[in-house]
C-alpha positions as CSV (number, residue, x, y, z in Angstrom):
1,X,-11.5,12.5,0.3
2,X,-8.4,12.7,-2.0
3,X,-6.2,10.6,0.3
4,X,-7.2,7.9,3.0
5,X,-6.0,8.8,6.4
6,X,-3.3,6.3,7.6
7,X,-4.1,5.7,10.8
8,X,-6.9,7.1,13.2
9,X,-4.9,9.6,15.7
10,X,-4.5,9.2,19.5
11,X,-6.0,11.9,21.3
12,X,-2.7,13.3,22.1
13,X,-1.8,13.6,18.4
14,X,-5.9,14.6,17.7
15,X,-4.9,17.6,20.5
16,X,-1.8,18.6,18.0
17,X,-4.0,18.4,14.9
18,X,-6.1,20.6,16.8
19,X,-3.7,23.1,17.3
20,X,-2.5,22.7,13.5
21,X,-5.7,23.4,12.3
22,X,-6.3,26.7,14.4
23,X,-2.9,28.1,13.0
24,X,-2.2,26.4,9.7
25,X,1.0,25.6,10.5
26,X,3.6,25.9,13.4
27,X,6.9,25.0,14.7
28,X,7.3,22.4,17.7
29,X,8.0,25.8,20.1
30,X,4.6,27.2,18.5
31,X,2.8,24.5,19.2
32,X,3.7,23.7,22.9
33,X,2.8,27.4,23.4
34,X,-0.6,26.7,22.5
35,X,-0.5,23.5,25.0
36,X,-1.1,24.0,28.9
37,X,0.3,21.0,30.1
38,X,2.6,19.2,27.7
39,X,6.5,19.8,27.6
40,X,8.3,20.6,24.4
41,X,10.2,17.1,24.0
42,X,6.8,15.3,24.5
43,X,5.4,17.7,21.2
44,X,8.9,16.9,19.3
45,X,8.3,13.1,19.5
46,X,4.8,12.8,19.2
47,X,5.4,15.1,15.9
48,X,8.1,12.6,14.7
49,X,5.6,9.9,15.0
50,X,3.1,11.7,13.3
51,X,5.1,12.6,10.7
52,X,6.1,8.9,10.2
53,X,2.5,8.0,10.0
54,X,1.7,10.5,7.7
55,X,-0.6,12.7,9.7
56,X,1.8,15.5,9.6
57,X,4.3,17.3,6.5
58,X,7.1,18.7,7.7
59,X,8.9,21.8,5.6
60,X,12.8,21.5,7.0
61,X,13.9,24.3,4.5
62,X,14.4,26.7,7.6
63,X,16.1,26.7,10.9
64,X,13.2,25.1,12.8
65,X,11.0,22.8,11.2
66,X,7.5,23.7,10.5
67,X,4.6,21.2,11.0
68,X,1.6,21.1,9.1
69,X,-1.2,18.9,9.0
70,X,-1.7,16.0,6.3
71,X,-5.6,16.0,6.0
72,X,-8.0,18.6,7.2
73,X,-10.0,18.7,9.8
74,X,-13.5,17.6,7.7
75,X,-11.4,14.6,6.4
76,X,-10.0,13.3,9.6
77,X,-13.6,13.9,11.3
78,X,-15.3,11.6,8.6
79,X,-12.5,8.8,8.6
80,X,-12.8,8.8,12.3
81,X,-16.6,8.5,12.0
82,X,-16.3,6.1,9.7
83,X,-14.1,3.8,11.9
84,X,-16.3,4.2,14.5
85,X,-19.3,3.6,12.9
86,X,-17.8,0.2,11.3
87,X,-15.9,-0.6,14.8
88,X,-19.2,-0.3,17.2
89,X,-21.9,0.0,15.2
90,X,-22.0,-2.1,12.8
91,X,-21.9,-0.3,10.1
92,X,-25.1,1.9,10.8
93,X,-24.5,5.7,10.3
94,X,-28.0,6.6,11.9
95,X,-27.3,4.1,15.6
96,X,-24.3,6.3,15.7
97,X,-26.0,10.0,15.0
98,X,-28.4,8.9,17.4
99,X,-26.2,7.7,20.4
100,X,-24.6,11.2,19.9
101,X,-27.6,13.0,19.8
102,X,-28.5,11.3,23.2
103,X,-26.0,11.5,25.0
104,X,-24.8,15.3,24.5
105,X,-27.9,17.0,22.8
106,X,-27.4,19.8,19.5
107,X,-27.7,23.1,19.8
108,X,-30.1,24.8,17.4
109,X,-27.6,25.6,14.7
110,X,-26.9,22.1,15.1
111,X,-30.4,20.9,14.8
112,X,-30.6,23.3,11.4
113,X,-27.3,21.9,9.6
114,X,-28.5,18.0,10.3
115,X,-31.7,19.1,8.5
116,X,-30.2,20.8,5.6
117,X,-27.9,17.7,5.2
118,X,-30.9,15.7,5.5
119,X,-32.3,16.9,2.5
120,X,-29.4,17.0,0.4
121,X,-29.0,13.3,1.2
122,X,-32.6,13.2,0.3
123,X,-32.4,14.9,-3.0
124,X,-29.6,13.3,-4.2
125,X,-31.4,9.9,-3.6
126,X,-34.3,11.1,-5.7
């Protein structure tokens, strides 16, 4: 990862990445027209505080600001695994692939990516 992420997002913020992601970019009036439930000055100051945070770049060349997101969405995933995995438990990358696997399951395309990263891990630590 080029840049560490500077804070782990709140799901409200993880629901604007979200829409970021899907679209590349978008003003605040794209973005709340992607949303079913949230109003445009909640979007607007939830942006603003991403964009302090540094989740977010902002181009204000035009009449309406475009948002874009800092990090992609393979980044952020990792950092948030990461965190997660250090926050509850302890450290260990497989307790936390297992409680996942558990508790929702993988589909068979699932199940076939974990095994080919399985063996890269494998064959890089040969």
């Amino acid at each position: 990862m080029a840049k560490n992420i500077p804070r782990i997002p709140t799901g409200a913020e993880l629901v604007i990445l979200q829409s970021l992601w899907r679209s590349g970019s978008g003003t605040v009036r794209q973005i709340v027209e992607q949303m079913t439930d949230t109003g445009y000055t909640t979007v607007l100051k939830t942006l603003q505080i991403m964009h302090k945070k540094g989740l977010v770049s902002r181009d204000e060349s035009g009449h309406a600001h475009i948002y874009l997101p800092a990090f992609s969405q393979d980044a952020l995933e990792r950092e948030m695994a990461l965190d997660l995995t250090n926050r509850a438990f302890d450290g260990s990358a497989s307790r936390l692939a297992l409680q996942a696997l558990s508790a929702k399951g993988a589909t068979a395309e699932e199940l076939e990516q974990m095994k080919a990263l399985l063996t890269r891990i494998e064959d890089e630590d040969v």
